[in-house]
NUGU-606309 format. One line per 4 residues: their letters; for each residue x, y, z of C-alpha. Coordinates in steps of 0.02 Angstrom, whole numbers, m for minus. Layout:
residues N
A) X Y Z | ... .
end
This chain:
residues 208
XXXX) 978 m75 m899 | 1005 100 m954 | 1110 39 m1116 | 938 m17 m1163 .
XXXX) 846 58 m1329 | 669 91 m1308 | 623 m39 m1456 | 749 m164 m1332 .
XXXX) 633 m103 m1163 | 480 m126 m1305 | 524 m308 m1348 | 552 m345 m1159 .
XXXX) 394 m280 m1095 | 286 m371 m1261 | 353 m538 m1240 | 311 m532 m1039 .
XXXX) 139 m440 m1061 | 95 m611 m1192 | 117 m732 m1043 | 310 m775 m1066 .
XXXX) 403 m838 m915 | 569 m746 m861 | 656 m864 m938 | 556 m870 m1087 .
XXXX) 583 m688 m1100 | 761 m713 m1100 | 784 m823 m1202 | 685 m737 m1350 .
XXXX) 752 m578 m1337 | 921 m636 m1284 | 959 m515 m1119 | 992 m588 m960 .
XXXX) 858 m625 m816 | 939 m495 m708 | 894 m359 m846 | 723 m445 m893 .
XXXX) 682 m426 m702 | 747 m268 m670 | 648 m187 m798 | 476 m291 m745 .
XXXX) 487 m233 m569 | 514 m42 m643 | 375 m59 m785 | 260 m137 m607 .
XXXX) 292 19 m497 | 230 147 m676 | 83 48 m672 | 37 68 m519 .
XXXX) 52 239 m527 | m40 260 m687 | m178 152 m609 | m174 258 m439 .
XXXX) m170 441 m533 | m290 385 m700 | m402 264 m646 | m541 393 m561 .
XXXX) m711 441 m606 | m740 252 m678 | m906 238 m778 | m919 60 m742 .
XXXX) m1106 10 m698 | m1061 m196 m655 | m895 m252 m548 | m859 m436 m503 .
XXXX) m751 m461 m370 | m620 m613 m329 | m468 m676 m239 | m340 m772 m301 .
XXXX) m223 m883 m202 | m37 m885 m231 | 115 m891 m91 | 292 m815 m82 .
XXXX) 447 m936 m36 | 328 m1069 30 | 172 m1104 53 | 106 m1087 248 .
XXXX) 120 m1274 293 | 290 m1276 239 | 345 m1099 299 | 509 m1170 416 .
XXXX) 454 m1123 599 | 578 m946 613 | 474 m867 487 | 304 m903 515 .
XXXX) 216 m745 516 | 348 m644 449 | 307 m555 304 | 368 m616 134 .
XXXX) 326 m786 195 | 175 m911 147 | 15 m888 76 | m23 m700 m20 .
XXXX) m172 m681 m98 | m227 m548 m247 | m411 m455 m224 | m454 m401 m406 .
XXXX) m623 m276 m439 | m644 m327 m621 | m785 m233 m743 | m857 m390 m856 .
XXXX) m923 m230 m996 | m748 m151 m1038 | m648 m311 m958 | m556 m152 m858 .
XXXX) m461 m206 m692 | m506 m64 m593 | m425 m98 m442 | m325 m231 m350 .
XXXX) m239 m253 m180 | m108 m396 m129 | m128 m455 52 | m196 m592 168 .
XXXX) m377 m639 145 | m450 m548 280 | m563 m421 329 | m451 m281 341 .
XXXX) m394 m312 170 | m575 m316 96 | m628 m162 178 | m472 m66 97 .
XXXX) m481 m149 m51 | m684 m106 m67 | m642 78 5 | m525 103 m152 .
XXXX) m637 38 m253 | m786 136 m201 | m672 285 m211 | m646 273 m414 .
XXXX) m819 238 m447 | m939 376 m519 | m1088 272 m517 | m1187 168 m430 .
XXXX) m1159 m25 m477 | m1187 m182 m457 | m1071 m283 m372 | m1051 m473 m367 .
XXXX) m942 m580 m253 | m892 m730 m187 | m974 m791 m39 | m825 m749 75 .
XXXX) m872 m682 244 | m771 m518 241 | m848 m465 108 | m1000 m416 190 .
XXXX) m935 m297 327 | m831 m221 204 | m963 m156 66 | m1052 m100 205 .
XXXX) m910 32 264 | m876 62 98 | m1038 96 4 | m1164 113 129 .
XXXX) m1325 89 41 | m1256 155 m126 | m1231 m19 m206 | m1353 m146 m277 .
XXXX) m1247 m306 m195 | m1263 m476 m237 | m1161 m625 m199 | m1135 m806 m310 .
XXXX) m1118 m932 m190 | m1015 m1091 m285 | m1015 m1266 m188 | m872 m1376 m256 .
XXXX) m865 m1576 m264 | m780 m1718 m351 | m853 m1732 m535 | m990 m1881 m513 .
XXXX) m964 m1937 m695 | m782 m1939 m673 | m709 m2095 m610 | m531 m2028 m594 .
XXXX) m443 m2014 m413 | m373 m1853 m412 | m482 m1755 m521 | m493 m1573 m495 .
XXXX) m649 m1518 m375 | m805 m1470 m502 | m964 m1332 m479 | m1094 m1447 m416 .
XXXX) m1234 m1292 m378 | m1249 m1120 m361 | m1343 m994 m245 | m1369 m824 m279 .
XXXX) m1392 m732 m124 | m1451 m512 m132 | m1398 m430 m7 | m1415 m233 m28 .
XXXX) m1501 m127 m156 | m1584 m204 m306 | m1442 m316 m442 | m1524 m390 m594 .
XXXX) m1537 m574 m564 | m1482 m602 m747 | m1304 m525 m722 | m1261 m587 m550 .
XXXX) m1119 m669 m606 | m924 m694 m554 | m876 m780 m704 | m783 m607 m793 .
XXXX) m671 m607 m617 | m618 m802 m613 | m561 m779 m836 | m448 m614 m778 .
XXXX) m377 m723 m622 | m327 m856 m740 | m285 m724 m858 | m166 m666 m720 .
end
């Protein structure tokens, strides 16, 4: 790794940050997947501490808010029985606080989908924030205790409720589950009916 030019590191880090695979990455800049990985885990832990350091005061005046489902080794039903509930195992799931006006990420947290994620995901969140804003989420549960400890009253809150269903004009078995209504629900504060949305969260998941 350390024989490595910065215009080699450079090439590297370009092809991964356009989507590539791994092994996509290898195979266009021609360094093994050992190297390619080593250097994505180190480029991972600068971020983070970019983000962490640089990522205060945020002028940000709208944040959507979303999870998105992946899992490590398995997924839960088919985590073998001497490692359910071990960590590294099964379902993981990312919490992203995205602003839709600059398209910024301005915080994240990987964890379980729970309420003791939420409410320190929302606390960090709170904590980079110069303004008040509006702030949209799913209709998970957790979400509600948690901008609660995290914003008090402070927030204008809103939450797009999504109800999924087989497409009715689609005669097609296994066609993926389609938005059949919406319901906007306000919860705290005053958000602008017009820009209660989630949509800016759900492009950066699939982005991700």
């Amino acid at each position: 790794m350390n024989r490595l030019s910065r215009a080699e590191r450079a090439q590297i880090i370009r092809a991964l940050v356009e989507g590539n695979s791994l092994r996509s990455t290898t195979r266009i800049t021609g360094r093994s997947i050992n190297t390619v990985t080593k250097l994505l885990v180190e480029l991972g832990a600068v971020c983070e501490a970019y983000q962490i350091e640089h990522f205060r005061d945020l002028t940000s005046t709208r944040i959507e808010c979303d999870e998105i489902w992946a899992f490590v080794r398995a997924k839960a039903k088919n985590v073998p029985g001497e490692h359910r509930g071990e960590p590294g195992w099964g379902d993981i799931w990312t919490w992203v606080a995205h602003d839709p006006d600059t398209k910024l990420v301005s915080t994240w947290l990987v964890g379980q989908r729970d309420a003791a994620c939420a409410t320190a995901f929302l606390a960090d969140l709170a904590s980079r924030l110069r303004y008040r804003v509006q702030l949209t989420t799913d209709g998970h549960l957790p979400y509600l205790e948690a901008v609660e400890r995290a914003f008090g009253s402070a927030v204008d809150f809103a939450q797009l409720v999504k109800f999924y269903g087989p497409d009715p004009a689609e005669d097609r078995k296994f066609s993926p589950p389609v938005v059949l209504a919406e319901e906007v629900r306000l919860l705290q504060g005053d958000p602008a009916p017009a820009t209660i949305s989630t949509s800016g969260g759900e492009r950066q998941n699939l982005t991700m």
